[in-house]
C-alpha positions in Angstrom: -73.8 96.5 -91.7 -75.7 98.9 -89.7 -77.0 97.2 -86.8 -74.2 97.5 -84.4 -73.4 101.2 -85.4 -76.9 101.8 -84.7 -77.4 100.0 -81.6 -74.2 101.7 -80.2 -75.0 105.1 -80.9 -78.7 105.1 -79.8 -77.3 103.5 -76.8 -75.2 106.2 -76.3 -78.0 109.2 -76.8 -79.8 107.0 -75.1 -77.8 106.6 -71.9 -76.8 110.2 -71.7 -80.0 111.2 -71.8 -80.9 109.0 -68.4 -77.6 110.4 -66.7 -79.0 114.1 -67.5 -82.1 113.2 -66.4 -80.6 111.5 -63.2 -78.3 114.8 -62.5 -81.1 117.3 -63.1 -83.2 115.5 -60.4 -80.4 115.1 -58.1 -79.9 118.9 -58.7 -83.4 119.5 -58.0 -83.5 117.4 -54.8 -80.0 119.3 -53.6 -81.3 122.8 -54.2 -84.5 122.1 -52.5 -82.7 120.2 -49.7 -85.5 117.7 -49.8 -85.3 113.8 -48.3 -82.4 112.4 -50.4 -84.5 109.3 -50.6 -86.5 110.5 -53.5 -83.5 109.9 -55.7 -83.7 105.8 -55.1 -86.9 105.7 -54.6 -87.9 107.4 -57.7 -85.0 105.5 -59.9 -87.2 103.2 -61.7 -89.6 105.9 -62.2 -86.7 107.9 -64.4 -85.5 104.5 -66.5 -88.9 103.9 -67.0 -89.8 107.2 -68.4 -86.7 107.2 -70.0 -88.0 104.1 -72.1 -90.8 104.5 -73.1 -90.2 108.1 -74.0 -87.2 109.9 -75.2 -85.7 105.6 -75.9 -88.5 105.1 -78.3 -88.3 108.6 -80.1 -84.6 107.9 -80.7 -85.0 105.0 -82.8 -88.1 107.4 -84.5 -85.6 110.1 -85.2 -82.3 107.9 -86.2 -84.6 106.9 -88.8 -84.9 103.1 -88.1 -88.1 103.1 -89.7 -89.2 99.7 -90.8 -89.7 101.2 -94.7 -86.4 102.6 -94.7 -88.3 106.4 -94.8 -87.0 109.1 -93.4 -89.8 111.5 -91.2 -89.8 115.1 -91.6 -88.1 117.6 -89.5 -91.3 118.9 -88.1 -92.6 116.3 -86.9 -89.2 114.6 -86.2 -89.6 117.7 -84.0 -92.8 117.7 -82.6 -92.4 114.3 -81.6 -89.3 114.8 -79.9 -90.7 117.5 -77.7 -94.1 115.2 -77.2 -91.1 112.6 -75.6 -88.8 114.8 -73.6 -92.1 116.6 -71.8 -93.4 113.2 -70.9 -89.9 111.5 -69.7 -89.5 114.8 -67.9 -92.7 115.1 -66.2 -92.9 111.3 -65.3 -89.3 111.7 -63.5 -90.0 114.7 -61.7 -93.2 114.4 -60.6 -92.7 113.2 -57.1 -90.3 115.8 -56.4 -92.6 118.7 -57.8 -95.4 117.4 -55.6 -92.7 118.9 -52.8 -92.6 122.1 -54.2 -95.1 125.2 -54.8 -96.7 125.4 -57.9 -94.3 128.3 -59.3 -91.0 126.9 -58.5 -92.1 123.6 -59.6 -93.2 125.3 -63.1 -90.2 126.8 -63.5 -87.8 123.5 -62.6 -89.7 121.2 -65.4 -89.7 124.4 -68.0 -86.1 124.6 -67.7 -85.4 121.1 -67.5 -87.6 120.6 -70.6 -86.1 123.0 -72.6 -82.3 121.7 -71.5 -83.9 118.3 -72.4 -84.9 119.3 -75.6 -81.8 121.4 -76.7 -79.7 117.9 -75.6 -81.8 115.7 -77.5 -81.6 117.6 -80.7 -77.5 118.5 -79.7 -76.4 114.7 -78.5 -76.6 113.3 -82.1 -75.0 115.2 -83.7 -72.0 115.4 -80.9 -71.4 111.5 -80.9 -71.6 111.7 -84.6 -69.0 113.8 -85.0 -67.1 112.2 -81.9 -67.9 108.2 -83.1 -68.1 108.8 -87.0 -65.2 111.5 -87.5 -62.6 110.5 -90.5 -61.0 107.2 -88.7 -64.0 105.7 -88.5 -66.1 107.3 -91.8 -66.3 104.4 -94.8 -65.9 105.1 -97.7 -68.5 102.8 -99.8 -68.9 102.4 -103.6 -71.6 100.3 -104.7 -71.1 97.5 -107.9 -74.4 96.3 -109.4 -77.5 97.2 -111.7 -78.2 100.6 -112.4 -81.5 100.7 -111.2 -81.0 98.2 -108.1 -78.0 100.6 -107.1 -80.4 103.8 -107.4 -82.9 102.0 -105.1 -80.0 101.3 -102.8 -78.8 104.8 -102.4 -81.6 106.0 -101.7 -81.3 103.6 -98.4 -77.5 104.6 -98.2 -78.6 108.2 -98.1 -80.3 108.2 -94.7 -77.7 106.2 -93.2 -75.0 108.8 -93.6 -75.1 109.5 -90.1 -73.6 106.6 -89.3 -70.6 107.2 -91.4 -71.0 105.5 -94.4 -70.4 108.3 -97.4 -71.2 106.6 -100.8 -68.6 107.8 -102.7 -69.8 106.3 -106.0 -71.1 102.9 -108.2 -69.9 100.5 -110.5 -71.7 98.8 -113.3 -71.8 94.7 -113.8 -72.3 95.9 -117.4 -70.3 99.0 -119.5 -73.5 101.6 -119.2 -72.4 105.4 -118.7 -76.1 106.2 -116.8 -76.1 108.2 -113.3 -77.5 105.9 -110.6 -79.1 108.4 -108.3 -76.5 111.6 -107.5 -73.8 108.8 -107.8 -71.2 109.1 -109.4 -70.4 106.1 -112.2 -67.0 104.5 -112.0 -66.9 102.6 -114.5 -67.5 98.3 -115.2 -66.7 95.7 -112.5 -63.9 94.6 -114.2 -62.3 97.8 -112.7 -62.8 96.9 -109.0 -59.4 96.4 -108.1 -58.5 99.8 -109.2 -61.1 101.8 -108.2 -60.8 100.8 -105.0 -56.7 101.4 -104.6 -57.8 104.8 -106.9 -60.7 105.9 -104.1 -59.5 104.7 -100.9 -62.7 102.8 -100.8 -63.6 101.2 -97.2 -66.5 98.9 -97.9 -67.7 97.7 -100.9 -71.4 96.8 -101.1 -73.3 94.4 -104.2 -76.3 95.2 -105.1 -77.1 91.9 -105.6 -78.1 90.0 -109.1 -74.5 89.0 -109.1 -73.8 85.3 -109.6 -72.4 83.4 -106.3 -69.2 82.9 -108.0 -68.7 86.1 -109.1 -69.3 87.4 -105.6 -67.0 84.8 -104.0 -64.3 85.9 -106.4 -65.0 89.4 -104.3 -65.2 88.5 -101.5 -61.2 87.2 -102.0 -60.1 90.4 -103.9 -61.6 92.2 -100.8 -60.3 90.0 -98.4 -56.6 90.9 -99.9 -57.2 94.4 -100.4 -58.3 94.9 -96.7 -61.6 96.2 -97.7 -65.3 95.1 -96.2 -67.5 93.7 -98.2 -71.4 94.3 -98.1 -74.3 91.8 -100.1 -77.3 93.8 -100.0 -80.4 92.0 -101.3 -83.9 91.9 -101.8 -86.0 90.1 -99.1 -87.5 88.1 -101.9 -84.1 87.1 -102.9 -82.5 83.6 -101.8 -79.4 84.6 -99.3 -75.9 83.4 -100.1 -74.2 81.5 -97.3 -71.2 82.2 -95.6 -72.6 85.8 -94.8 -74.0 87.3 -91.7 -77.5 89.2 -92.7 -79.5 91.8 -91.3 -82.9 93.2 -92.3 -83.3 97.4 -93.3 -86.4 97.6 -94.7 -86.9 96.3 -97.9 -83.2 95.1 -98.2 -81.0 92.4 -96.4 -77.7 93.2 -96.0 -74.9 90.1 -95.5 -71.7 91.1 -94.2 -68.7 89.0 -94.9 -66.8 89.7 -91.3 -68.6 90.7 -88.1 -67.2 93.8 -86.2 -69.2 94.3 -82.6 -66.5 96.9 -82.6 -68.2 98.9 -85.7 -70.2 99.8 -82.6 -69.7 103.0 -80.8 -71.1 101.5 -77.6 -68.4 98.8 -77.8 -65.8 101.3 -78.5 -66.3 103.4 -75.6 -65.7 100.5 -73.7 -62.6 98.8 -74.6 -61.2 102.7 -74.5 -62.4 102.9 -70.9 -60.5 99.4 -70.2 -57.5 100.1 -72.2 -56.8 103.8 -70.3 -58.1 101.5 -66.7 -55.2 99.0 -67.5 -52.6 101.8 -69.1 -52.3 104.5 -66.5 -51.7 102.2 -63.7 -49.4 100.2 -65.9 -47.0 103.1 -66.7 -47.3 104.8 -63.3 -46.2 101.3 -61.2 -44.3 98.7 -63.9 -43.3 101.1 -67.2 -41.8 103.6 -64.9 -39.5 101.0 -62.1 -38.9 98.9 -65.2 -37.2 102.0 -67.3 -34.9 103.0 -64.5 -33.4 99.6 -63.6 -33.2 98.4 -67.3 -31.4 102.4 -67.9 -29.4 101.4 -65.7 -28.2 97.9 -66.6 -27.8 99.2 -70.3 -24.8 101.4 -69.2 -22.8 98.5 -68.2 -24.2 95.7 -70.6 -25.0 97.9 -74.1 -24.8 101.7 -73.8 -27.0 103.7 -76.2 -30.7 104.7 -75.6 -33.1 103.0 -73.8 -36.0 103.2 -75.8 -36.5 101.5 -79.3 -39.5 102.6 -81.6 -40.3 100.7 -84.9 -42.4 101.5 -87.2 -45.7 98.9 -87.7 -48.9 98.8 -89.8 -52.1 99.6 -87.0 -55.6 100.0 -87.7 -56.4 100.7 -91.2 -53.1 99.4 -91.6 -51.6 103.0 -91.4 -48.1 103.0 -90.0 -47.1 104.0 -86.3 -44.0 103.9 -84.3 -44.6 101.3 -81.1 -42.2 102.1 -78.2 -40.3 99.2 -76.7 -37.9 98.8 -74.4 -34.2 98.3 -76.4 -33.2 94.5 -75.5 -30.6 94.3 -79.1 -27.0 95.8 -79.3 -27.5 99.1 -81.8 -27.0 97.7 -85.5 -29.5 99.5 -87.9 -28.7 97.0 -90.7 -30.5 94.1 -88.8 -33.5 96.0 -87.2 -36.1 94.2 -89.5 -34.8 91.0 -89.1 -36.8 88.4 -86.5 -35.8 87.8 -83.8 -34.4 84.0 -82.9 -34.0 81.8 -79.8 -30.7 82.6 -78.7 -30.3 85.7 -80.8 -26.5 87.1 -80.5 -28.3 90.7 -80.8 -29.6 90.7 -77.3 -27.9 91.6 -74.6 -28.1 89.5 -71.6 -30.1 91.5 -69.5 -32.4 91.5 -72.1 -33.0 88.0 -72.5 -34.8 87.9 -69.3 -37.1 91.1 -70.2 -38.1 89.1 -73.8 -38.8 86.2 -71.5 -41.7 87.7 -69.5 -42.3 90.3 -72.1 -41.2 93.6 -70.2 -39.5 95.0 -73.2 -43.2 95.6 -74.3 -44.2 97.5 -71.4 -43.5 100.9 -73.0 -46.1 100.1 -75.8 -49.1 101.2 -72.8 -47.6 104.4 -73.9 -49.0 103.8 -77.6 -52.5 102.7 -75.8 -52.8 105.8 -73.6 -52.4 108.3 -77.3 -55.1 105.8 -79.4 -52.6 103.9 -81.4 -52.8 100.3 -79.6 -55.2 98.9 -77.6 -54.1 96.6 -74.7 -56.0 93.6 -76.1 -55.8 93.0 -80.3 -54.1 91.6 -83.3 -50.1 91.9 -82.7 -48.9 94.5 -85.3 -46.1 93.2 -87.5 -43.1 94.7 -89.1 -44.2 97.0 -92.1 -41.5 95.3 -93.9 -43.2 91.8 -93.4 -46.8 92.7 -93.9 -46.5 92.7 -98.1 -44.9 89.0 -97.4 -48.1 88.3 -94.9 -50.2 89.7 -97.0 -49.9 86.2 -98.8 -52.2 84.9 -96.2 -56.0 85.1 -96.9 -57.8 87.3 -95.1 -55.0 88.5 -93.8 -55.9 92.1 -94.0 -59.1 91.7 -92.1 -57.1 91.8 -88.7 -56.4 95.6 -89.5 -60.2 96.2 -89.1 -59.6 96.9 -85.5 -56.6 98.7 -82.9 -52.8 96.3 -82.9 -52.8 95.1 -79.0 -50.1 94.8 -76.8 -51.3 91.0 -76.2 -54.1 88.9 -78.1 -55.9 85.9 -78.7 -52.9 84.4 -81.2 -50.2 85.3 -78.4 -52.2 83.2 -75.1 -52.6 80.4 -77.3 -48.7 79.8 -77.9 -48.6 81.8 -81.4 -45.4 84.2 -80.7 -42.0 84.3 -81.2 -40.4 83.5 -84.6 -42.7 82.9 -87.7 -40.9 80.1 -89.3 -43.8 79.0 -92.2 -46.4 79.8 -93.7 -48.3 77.7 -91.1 -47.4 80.0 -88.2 -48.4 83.0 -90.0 -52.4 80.9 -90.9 -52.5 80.1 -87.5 -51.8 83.9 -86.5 -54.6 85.0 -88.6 -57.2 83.0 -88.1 -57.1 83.7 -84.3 -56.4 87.3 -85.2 -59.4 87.2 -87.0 -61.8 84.9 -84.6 -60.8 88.1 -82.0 -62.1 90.7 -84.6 -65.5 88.7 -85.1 -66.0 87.6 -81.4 -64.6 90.6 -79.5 -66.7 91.4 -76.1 -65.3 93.2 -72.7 -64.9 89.6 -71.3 -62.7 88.3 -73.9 -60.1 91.3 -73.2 -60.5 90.9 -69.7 -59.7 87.0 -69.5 -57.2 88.0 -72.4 -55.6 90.9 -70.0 -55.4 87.9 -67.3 -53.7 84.9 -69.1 -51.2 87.5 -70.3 -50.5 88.4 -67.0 -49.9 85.3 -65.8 -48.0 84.4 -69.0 -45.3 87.2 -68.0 -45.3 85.6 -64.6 -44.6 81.6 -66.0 -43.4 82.4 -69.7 -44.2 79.8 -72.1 -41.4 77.9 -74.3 -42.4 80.2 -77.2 -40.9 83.2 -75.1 -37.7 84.5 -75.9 
């Protein structure tokens, strides 16, 4: 639950704090105009400082305390300037040796002090960045009162990870406050509550029986929520959960998400904007003007089609596609068949190496898609997907342009219910496997895909 948000973001302090490091020496070495060779010479020397200083004092600070405590600010504090000094002097040192005692005073005072005010400044700037309002859960908590007071207490200190506990639920009618939570009312009002609070994630505070918990773990599943077991380490585990120690508490997710990680994130942004702008500049752009121009001969009328589609949280966007079907409002929600009268001819050789989707790079480059992910479907059609369990899991993460479903043959018409299972569960396999290779060899067998179409291509 909180292990890849955590690892992610102190991964991201953490490596920011190297690169500033790494530019304030560089600066240093510039200024000075000393032997350029101190930089790779001394590189190690940084990492290592960086390690075994300002690294360790970030997990101190974030609070990934073994007990689940939470230090003070003072010495939260004192400890932070204890780190940054001692990173700070162990990089610089064989560069102030170069200098007189003065300057060299005054270059580790101010880069201490900038060190400092970054440390205390980065946090809270990838917070906000990382764990704004797209990413923020909202959590509500279903047990015992006293095991959900215990639990919020845990809950608290997490919040700056982006889980806001919004409120609990009893397994039993009781009107008692469980910490400053608000009550909700009995479990038998989970479905409700949850439509009601535009809950996120839904954690059990264990003492729940396995059935009840697998029943859930369903109602979850369809709702599109995440669900959380949290439970005592003296407690027996349930299986078909992925668990993770905080503390006292073990926490079992239902679904894996390496992209709950901020890390992981920053990533797949960086290779979704690598793969859009070129894609726009060099294929969106030729493609546009020759298929503009075939359109005024074969089926006048504009040469772009948006549609609305369900993305990530499955709020609704407008994808951009090129327009391949003759202008008839009435049938714009209907599937599209082999040998579909709707599409001009021209057209049918864009649908068969998938041009008509190159516009949708344009829906990567503003956040909306990523290049790699689950396919979004029609808004119309997702209440009739819906049927599928677990369906709603695949919204978890960014609608892709390509996925795992599409290079293994699942595109085109969905005929049965047997096309749509097969969908998900590789939709779903992408969300709980996903790593930069995977989008990479993804991003590859597409492209050769568009080269050799497969049969299911039209």
């Amino acid at each position: 639950m909180f292990a890849y948000r955590a690892r992610g973001f102190d991964a991201l302090v953490g490596a920011s704090q190297c690169l500033l490091h790494w530019g304030a020496l560089w600066a240093v070495v510039r200024f000075n105009q000393l032997d350029s060779s101190l930089l790779g010479e001394h590189f190690g020397r940084l990492c290592w400082a960086w390690a075994a200083g300002v690294g360790a004092e970030l997990l101190w600070c974030n609070h990934w305390q073994g007990d689940g405590s939470t230090p003070g600010w003072t010495k939260c504090w004192q400890r932070a300037v204890f780190a940054c000094a001692f990173s700070a002097f162990a990089a610089f040192e064989p560069v102030l040796r170069h200098l007189s005692p003065p300057v060299a005073g005054l270059l580790w005072g101010g880069h201490l002090a900038l060190l400092v005010l970054a440390y205390r400044l980065l946090p809270w700037l990838f917070g906000l960045l990382f764990f704004g309002v797209q990413h923020r859960h909202r959590v509500i908590v279903v047990g015992e009162e006293e095991r959900v007071a215990d639990l919020e207490r845990v809950l608290s200190s997490r919040k700056g990870l982006g889980y806001n506990t919004v409120g609990w639920l009893g397994v039993n009618k009781t009107n008692a406050a469980a910490g400053r939570l608000p009550f909700f009312g009995a479990s038998h009002d989970f479905a409700e509550v949850i439509r009601e609070k535009g809950v996120d994630q839904v954690i059990l505070a264990g003492g729940v029986r396995e059935a009840q918990v697998n029943q859930w773990k369903t109602d979850c599943e369809r709702l599109g929520v995440r669900l959380v077991v949290a439970q005592k380490f003296t407690e027996s585990g349930l299986g078909g959960f992925s668990w993770e120690a905080q503390g006292e508490w073990c926490f079992g997710m239902a679904c894996r998400e390496p992209l709950q990680s901020p890390f992981n994130r920053l990533l797949k942004r960086a290779l979704d904007v690598f793969v859009a702008v070129p894609a726009v500049l060099f294929a969106v752009v030729p493609v546009a003007l020759v298929t503009w121009f075939v359109q005024r001969t074969q089926s006048p009328g504009p040469l772009f089609y948006r549609q609305w589609r369900h993305g990530r949280g499955n709020r609704p966007f407008q994808v951009w596609k090129f327009r391949t079907m003759h202008e008839n409002p009435a049938l714009a929600a209907v599937q599209a068949k082999q040998n579909d009268s709707r599409v001009y001819p021209f057209a049918v050789w864009l649908r068969r190496h998938s041009l008509d989707e190159l516009p949708q790079f344009l829906n990567v480059l503003l956040g909306e898609m990523s290049v790699v992910g689950p396919r979004p479907h029609f808004v119309e059609h997702t209440g009739q997907f819906a049927e599928q369990q677990r369906y709603h899991v695949r919204s978890f993460v960014k609608p892709g342009i390509t996925g795992l479903a599409q290079v293994n043959g699942c595109r085109g018409e969905v005929r049965c219910a047997e096309d749509m299972d097969r969908r998900v569960r590789f939709d779903i396999a992408y969300v709980e496997r996903w790593n930069l290779w995977m989008d990479m060899n993804l991003i590859a067998q597409t492209a050769w895909q568009v080269v050799v179409p497969p049969p299911s291509a039209y």
